[in-house]
C-alpha positions as CSV (number, residue, x, y, z in Angstrom):
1,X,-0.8,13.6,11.9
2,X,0.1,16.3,9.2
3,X,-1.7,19.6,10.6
4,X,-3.8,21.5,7.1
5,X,-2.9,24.7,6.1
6,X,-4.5,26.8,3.0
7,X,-1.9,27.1,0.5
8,X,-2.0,29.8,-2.1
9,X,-3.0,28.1,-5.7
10,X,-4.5,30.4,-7.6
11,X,-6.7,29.6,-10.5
12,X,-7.1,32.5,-13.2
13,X,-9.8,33.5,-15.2
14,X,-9.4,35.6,-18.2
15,X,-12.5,37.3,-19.8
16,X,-11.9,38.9,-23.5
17,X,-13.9,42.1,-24.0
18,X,-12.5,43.6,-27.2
19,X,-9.3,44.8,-26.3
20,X,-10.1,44.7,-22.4
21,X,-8.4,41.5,-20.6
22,X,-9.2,40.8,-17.1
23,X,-7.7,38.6,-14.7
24,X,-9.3,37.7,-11.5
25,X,-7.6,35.5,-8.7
26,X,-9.5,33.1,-6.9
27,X,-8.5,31.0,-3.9
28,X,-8.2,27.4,-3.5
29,X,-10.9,25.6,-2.3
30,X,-9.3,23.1,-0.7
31,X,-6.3,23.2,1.9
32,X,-2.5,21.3,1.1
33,X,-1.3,19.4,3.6
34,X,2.1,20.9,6.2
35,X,4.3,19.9,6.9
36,X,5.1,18.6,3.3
37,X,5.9,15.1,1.8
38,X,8.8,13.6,1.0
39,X,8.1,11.8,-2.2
40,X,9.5,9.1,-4.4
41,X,8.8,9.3,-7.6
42,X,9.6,6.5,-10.7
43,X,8.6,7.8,-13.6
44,X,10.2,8.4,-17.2
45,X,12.5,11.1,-17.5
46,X,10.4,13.3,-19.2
47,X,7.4,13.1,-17.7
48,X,8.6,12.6,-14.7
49,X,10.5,16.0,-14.4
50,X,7.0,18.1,-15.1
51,X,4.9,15.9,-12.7
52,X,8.0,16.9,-10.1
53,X,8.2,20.7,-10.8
54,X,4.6,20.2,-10.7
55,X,4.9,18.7,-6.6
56,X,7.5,20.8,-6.0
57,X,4.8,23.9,-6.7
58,X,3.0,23.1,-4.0
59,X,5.5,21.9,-1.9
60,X,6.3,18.8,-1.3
61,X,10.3,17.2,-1.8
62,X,10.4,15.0,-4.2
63,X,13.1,12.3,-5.0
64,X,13.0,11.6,-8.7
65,X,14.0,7.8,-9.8
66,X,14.5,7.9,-13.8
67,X,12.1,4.4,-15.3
68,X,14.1,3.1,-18.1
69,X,12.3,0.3,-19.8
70,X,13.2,-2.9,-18.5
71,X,17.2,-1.8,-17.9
72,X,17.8,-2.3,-14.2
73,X,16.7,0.3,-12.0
74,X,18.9,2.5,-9.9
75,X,19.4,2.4,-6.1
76,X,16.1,3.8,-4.6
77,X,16.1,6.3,-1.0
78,X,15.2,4.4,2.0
79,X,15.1,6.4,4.5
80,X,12.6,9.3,5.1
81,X,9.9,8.6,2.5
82,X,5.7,9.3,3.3
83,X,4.6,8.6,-0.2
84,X,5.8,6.6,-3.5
85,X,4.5,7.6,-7.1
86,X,4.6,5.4,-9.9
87,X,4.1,6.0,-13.9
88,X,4.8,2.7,-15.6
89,X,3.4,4.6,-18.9
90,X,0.7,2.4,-19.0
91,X,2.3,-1.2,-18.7
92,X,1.6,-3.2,-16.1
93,X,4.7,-5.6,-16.7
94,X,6.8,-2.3,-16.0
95,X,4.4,-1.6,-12.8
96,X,5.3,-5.2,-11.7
97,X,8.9,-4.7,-12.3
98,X,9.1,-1.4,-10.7
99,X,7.3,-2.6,-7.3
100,X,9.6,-5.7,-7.1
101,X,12.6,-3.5,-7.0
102,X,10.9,-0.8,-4.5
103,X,10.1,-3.9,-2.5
104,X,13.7,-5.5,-2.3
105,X,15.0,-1.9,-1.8
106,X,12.4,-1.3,0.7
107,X,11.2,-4.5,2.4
108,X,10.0,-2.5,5.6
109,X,8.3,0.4,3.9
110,X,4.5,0.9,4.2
111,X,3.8,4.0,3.1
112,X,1.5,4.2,0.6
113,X,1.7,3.5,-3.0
114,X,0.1,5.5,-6.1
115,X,-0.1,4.7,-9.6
116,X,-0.4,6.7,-12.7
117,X,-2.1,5.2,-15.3
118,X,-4.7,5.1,-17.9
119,X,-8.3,3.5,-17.9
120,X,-7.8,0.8,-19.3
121,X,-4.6,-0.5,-17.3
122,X,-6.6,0.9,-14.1
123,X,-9.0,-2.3,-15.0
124,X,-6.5,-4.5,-14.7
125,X,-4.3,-3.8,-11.4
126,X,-3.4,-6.2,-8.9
127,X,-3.9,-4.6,-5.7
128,X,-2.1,-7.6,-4.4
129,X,1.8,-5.9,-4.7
130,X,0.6,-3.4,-2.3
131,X,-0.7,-0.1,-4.6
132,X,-2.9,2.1,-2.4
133,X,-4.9,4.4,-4.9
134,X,-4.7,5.2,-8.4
135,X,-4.9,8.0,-10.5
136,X,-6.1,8.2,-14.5
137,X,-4.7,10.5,-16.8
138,X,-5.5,13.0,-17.7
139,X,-6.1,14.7,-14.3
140,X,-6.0,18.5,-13.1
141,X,-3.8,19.6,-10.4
142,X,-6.2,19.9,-7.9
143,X,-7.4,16.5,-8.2
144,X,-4.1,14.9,-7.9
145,X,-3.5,17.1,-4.8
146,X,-6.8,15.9,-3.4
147,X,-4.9,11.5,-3.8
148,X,-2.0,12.9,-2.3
149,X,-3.6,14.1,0.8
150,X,-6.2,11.2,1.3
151,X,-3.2,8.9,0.6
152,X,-1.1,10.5,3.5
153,X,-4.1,11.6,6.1
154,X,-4.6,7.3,5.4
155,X,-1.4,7.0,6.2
156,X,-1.2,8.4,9.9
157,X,-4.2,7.7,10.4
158,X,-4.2,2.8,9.9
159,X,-7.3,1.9,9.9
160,X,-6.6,0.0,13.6
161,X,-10.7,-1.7,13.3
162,X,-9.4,-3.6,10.2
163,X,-5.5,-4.0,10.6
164,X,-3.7,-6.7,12.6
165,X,-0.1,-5.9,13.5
166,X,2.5,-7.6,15.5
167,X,6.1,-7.2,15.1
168,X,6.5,-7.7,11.3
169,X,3.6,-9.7,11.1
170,X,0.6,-7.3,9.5
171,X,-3.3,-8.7,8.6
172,X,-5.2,-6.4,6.8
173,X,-8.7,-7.9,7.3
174,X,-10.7,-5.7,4.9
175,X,-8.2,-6.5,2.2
176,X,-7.5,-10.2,3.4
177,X,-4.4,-9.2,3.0
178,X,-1.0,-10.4,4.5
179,X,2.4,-8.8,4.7
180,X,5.4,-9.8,6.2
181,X,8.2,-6.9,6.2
182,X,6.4,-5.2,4.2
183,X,6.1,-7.9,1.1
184,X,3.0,-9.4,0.1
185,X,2.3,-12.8,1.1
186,X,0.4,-15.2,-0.7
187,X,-2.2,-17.4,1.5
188,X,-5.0,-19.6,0.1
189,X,-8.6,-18.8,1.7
190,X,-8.0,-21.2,4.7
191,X,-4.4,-20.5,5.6
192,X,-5.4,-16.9,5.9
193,X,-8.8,-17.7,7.7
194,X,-6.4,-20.2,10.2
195,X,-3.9,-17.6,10.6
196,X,-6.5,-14.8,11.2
197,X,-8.2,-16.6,13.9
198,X,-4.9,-17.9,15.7
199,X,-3.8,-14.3,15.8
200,X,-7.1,-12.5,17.0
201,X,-7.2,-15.0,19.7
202,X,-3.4,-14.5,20.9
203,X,-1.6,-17.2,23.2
204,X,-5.3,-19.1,23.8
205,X,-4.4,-23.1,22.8
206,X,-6.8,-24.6,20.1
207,X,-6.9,-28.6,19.5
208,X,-6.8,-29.5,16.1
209,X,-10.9,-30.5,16.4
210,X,-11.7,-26.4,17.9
211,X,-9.5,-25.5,14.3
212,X,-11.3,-27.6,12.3
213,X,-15.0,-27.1,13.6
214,X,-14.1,-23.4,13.5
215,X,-12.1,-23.0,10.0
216,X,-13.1,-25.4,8.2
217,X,-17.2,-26.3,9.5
218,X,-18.6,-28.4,11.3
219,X,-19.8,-30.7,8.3
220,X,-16.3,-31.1,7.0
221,X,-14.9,-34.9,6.6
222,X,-11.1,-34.6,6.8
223,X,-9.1,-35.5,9.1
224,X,-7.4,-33.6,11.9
225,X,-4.0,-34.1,9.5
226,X,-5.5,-31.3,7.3
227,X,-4.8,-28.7,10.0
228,X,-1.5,-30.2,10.9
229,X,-0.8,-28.9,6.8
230,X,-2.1,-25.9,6.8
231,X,-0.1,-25.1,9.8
232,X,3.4,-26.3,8.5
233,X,2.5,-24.3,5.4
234,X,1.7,-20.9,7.2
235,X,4.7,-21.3,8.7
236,X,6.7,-22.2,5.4
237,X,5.0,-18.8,4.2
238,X,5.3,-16.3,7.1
239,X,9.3,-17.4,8.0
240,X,10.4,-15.7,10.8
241,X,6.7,-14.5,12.1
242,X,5.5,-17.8,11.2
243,X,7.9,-19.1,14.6
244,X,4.9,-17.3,16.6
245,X,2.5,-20.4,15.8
246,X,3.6,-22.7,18.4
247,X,2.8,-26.2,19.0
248,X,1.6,-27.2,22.7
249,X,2.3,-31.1,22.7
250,X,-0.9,-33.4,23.0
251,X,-3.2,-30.4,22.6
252,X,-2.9,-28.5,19.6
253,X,-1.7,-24.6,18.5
254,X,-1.2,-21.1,19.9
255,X,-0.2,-18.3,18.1
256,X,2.6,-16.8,20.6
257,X,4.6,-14.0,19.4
258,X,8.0,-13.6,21.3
């Protein structure tokens, strides 16, 4: 966990009085988090070089990766990063593009991810690539300060009542959400509900009629084949963690990580 200190922002005031000028320093009212974060930032060249002298001011390291429309992207860090910021300028085929190379670069990482945009693109995200937060411009200092710190006291601090991890394997259940090395995968409602309940009930053996009563209903028709599918399709989907859903012969399934 990143201990708080007060850092030493100050926000000036300047009253006119004919020819008098005052200037009165106030402090922050909020504390910066220590020790700082290393940060990844993809962003235009321009923009991106005040929004880092603006990080660097209070004090985090920041690793600058220059967005160039859709021209391939340069090699990205991988080692040492707590946070990634992104400012596709407002285009969510550039977002896309961006994550996709951040992912292949990065297929482990899961720090969080926050995006810069405007209102109108923030109506339009797909939470699905893995973005964490958002911000909308224009925004003060102070507020973008306040994201960074949610987004790393988040960080340290997994919300265990609502994740599922094993090896690579991770469930987030408030998001119904499933990631394998770090990459999105996509489920339909069933394969994740299957996959959920095989997982949060670890080496127990189900028959295919316990799977169906319990996934599917009670009052559903289909034959035991349909869990036989969704089973061969999880583990299509899930590759190497997908090897934990193990068939006991003449029974059913277990999910049985290694």
């Amino acid at each position: 966990m990143r201990p708080l200190i007060f850092g030493f922002l100050f926000s000036v005031l300047i009253l006119h009085t004919g020819a008098l000028k005052c200037v009165i320093s106030v402090p922050p009212l909020f504390p910066i988090s220590s020790p700082m974060a290393t940060i990844l930032l993809l962003a235009d060249e321009a923009y991106g070089a005040r929004l880092k002298s603006d990080l660097e001011y209070i004090g985090h390291q920041v690793e600058h990766v220059i967005l160039r429309g859709r021209s391939n992207l340069p090699p990205i860090p991988t080692n040492g990063i707590d946070l990634t910021i992104i400012d596709p300028e407002s285009s969510l085929d550039r977002l896309a593009q961006a994550i996709a190379h951040l992912q292949q670069q990065r297929p482990a990482n899961d720090s969080s991810l926050l995006v810069i945009t405007d209102e109108m693109t923030a109506l339009n995200l797909d939470f699905s690539l893995g973005i964490s937060d958002f911000i909308i411009k224009p925004y003060s200092l102070r507020e973008f300060e306040a994201r960074l710190r949610l987004a790393l006291w988040n960080d340290d601090h997994p919300p265990d009542d609502h994740t599922l991890k094993i090896d690579d394997l991770v469930i987030n259940m408030a998001r119904y959400e499933v990631r394998v090395k770090g990459s999105v995968v996509e489920l339909t409602l069933k394969e994740y509900e299957l996959l959920k309940h095989l997982v949060t009930h670890e080496t127990r053996v189900f028959t295919r009629s316990d799977l169906l009563d319990s996934i599917w209903g009670y009052d559903y028709y289909g034959g035991m084949r349909t869990v036989d599918v969704h089973i061969r399709r999880l583990r299509s989907k899930l590759g190497e963690s997908g090897r934990a859903i193990t068939t006991v012969r003449g029974v059913g399934y277990k999910f049985d990580p290694p």
